[in-house]
C-alpha positions as CSV (number, residue, x, y, z in Angstrom):
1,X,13.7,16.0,14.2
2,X,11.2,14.7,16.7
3,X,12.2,11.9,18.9
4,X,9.9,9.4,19.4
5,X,8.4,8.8,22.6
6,X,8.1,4.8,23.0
7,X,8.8,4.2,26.2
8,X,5.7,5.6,27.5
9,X,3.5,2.8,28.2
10,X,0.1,5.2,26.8
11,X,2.0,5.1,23.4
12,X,3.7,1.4,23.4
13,X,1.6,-0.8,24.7
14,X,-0.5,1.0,27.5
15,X,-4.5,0.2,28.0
16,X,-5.2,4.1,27.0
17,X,-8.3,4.0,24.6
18,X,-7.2,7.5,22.4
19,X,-3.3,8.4,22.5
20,X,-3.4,12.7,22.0
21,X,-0.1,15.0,21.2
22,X,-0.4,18.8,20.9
23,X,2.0,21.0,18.6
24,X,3.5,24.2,18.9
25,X,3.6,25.3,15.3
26,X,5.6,28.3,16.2
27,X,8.6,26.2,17.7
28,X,11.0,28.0,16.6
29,X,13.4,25.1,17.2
30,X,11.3,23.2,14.0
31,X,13.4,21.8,11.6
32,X,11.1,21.7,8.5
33,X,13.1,20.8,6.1
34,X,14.2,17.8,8.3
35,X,10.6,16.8,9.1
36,X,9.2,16.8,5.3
37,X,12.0,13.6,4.8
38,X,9.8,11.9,6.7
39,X,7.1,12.3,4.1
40,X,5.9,10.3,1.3
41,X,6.6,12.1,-2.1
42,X,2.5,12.6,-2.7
43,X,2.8,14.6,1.2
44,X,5.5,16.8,0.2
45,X,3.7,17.7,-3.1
46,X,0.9,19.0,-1.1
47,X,2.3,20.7,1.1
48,X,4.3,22.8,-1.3
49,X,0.5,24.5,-2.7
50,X,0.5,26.7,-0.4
51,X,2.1,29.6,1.3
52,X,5.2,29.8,3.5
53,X,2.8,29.4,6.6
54,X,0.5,26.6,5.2
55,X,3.7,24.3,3.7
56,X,5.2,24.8,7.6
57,X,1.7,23.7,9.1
58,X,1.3,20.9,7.0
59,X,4.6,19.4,6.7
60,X,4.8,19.3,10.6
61,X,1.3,18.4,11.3
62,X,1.8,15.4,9.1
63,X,5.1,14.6,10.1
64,X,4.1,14.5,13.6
65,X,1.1,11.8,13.0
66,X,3.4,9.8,11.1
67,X,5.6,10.0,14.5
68,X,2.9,9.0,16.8
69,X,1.7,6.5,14.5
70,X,4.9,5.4,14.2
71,X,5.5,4.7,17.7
72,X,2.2,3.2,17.9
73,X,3.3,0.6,14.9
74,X,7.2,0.2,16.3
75,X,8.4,1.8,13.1
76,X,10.3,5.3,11.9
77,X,8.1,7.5,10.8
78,X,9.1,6.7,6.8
79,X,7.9,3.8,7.3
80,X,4.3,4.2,8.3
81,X,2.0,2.7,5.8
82,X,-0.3,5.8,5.3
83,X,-2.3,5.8,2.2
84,X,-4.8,9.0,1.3
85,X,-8.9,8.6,0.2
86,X,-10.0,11.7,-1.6
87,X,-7.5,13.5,0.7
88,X,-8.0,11.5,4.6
89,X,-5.0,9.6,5.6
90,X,-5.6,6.1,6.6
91,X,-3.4,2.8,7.4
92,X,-4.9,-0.2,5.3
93,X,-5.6,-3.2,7.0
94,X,-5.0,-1.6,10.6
95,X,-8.1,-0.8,13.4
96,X,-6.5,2.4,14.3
97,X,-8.0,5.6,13.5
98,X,-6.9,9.0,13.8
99,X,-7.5,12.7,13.2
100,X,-5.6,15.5,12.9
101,X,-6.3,19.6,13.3
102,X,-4.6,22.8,13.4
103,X,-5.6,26.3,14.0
104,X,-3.0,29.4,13.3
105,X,0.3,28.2,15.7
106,X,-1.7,25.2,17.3
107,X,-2.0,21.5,16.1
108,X,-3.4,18.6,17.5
109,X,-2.6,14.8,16.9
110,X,-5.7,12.0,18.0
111,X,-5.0,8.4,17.6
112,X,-7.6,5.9,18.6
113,X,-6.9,2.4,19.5
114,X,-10.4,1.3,18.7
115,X,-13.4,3.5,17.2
116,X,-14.0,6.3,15.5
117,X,-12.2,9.4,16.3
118,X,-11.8,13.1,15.4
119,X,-10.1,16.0,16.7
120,X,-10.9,19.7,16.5
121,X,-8.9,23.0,17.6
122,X,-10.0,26.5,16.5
123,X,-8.2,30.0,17.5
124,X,-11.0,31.4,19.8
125,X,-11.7,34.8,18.9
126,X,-15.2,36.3,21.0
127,X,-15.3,39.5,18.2
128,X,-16.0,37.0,15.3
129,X,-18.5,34.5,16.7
130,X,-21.2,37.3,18.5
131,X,-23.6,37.1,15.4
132,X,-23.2,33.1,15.0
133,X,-26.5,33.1,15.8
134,X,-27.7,34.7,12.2
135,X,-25.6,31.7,10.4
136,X,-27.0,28.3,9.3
137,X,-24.7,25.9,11.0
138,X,-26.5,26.0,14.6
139,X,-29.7,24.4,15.2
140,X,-32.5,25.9,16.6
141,X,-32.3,24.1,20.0
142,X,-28.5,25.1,19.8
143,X,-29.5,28.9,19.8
144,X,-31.9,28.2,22.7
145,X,-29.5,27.1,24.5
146,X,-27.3,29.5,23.8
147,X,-29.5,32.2,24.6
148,X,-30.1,31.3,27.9
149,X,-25.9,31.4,28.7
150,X,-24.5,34.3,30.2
151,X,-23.4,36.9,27.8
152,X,-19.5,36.3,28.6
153,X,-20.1,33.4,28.0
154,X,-22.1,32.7,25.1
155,X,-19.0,33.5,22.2
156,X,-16.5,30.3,23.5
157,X,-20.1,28.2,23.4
158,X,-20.3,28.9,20.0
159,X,-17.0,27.9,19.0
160,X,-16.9,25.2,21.5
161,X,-20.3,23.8,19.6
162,X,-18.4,24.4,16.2
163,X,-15.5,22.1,17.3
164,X,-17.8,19.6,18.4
165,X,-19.6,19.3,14.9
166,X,-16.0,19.6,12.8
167,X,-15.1,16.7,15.1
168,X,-18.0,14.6,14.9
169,X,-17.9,14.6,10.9
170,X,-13.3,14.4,10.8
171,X,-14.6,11.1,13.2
172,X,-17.4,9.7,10.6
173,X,-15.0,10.9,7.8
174,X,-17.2,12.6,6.0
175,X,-15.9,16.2,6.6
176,X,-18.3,19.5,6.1
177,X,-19.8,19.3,3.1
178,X,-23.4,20.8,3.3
179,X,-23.9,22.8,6.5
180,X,-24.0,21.0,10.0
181,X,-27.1,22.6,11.4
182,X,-28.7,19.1,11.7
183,X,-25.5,17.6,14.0
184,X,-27.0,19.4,17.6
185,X,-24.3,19.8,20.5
186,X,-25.7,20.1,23.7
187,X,-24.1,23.7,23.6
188,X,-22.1,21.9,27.0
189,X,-18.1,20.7,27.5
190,X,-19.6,17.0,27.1
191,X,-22.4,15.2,25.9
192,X,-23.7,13.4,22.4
193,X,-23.7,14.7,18.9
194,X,-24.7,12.5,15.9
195,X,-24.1,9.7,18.1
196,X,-20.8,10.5,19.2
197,X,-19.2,11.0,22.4
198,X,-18.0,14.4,22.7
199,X,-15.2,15.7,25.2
200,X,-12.9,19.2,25.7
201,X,-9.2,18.9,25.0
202,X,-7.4,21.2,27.2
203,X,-5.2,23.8,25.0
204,X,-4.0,26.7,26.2
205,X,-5.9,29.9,26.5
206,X,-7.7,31.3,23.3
207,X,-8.2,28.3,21.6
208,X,-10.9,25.8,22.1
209,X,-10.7,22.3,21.1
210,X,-12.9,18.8,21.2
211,X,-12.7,14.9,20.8
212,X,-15.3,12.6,19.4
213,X,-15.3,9.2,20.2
214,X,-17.4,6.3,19.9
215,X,-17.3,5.4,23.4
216,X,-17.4,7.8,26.1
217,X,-13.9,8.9,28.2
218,X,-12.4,9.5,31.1
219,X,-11.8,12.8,31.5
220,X,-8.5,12.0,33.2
221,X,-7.4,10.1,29.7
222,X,-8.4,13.7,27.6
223,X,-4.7,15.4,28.2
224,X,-2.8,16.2,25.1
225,X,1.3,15.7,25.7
226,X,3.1,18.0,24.0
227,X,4.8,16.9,20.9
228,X,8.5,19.3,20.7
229,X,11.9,18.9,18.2
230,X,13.6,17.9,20.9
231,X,11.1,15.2,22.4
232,X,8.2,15.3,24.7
233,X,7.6,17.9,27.6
């Protein structure tokens, strides 16, 4: 199981505005059958539809948010309020808000104290985004600006611009339901979209990942700690 990690002052009671925690899905050291009895009956349900790989991604990534939560709220994990709207997770009655997002072996866990707040990671592959400019989801001052990058490094632009709009919208709570083109990034790390803030999340190489906030951040505040079975890194 995952210890909690309390006694850090960013997760007790520390003046950080957005608490993050990246997962190694791939641990092998993951006791998933000992995580999903931190789940609610409803949790566990839905994360049996699904293959091998999807029930192990979703019974972590959601016993993991129930851990940081937890810690956040000075209660186990089982006992974290959470309550689902047409499938998004949220605590009744309390200001924080949260976002979650996985990509193949890599999840990510945002909490934010006060705001809106969404999360984004996507496995970066250069081979499948070179003809994002023929799609509908970029705007037309998007592929300007993407024309004018380099050519190395135009594909991690595009997907840094996808994660940007999948965040802004997990933040509103709205998710993707008719294409994005009309959410604009500034096809940059940083910058506004829809009237968010938008920041990079450093993960490690080959996948790209963003924030959006109400408010903008410190840069120095957008680090991820890892999130292992046996504790924090």
């Amino acid at each position: 199981m995952v210890r909690g990690a309390s006694a850090r002052p960013d997760v007790a009671s520390g003046p950080a505005p957005v608490v993050l925690r990246v997962i190694d899905l791939a641990d092998p050291r993951w006791d998933v059958a000992a995580e999903a009895g931190c789940l609610d009956d409803v949790e566990r349900a839905r994360a049996e539809r699904g293959t091998a790989a999807v029930r192990r991604r979703r019974v972590l990534v959601r016993a993991c948010l129930r851990r940081v939560l937890g810690d956040l709220l000075g209660t186990g994990p089982a006992g974290v309020p959470l309550r689902s709207d047409d499938g998004r997770p949220f605590l009744p009655g309390d200001p924080l808000r949260f976002s979650c997002s996985a990509s193949e072996d890599l999840a990510l866990v945002a909490v934010a104290r006060r705001g809106l707040v969404g999360v984004d990671v996507q496995r970066h592959r250069p081979e499948e985004v070179r003809d994002a400019a023929d799609e509908d989801w970029l705007a037309e001052t998007e592929r300007v600006r993407l024309r004018a990058l380099r050519d190395e490094d135009r594909p991690e632009a595009v997907t840094r611009a996808w994660t940007q709009k999948e965040a802004v919208v997990k933040a509103r709570g709205t998710g993707i339901r008719r294409s994005p083109v009309d959410l604009a990034t500034p096809v940059a790390d940083r910058g506004q979209v829809g009237g968010l803030h938008v920041s990079p999340v450093p993960v490690r190489p080959g996948y790209v990942a963003s924030l959006a906030t109400s408010v903008p951040l410190d840069p120095d505040v957008i680090s991820p700690v890892a999130l292992t079975p046996g504790g924090r890194r």
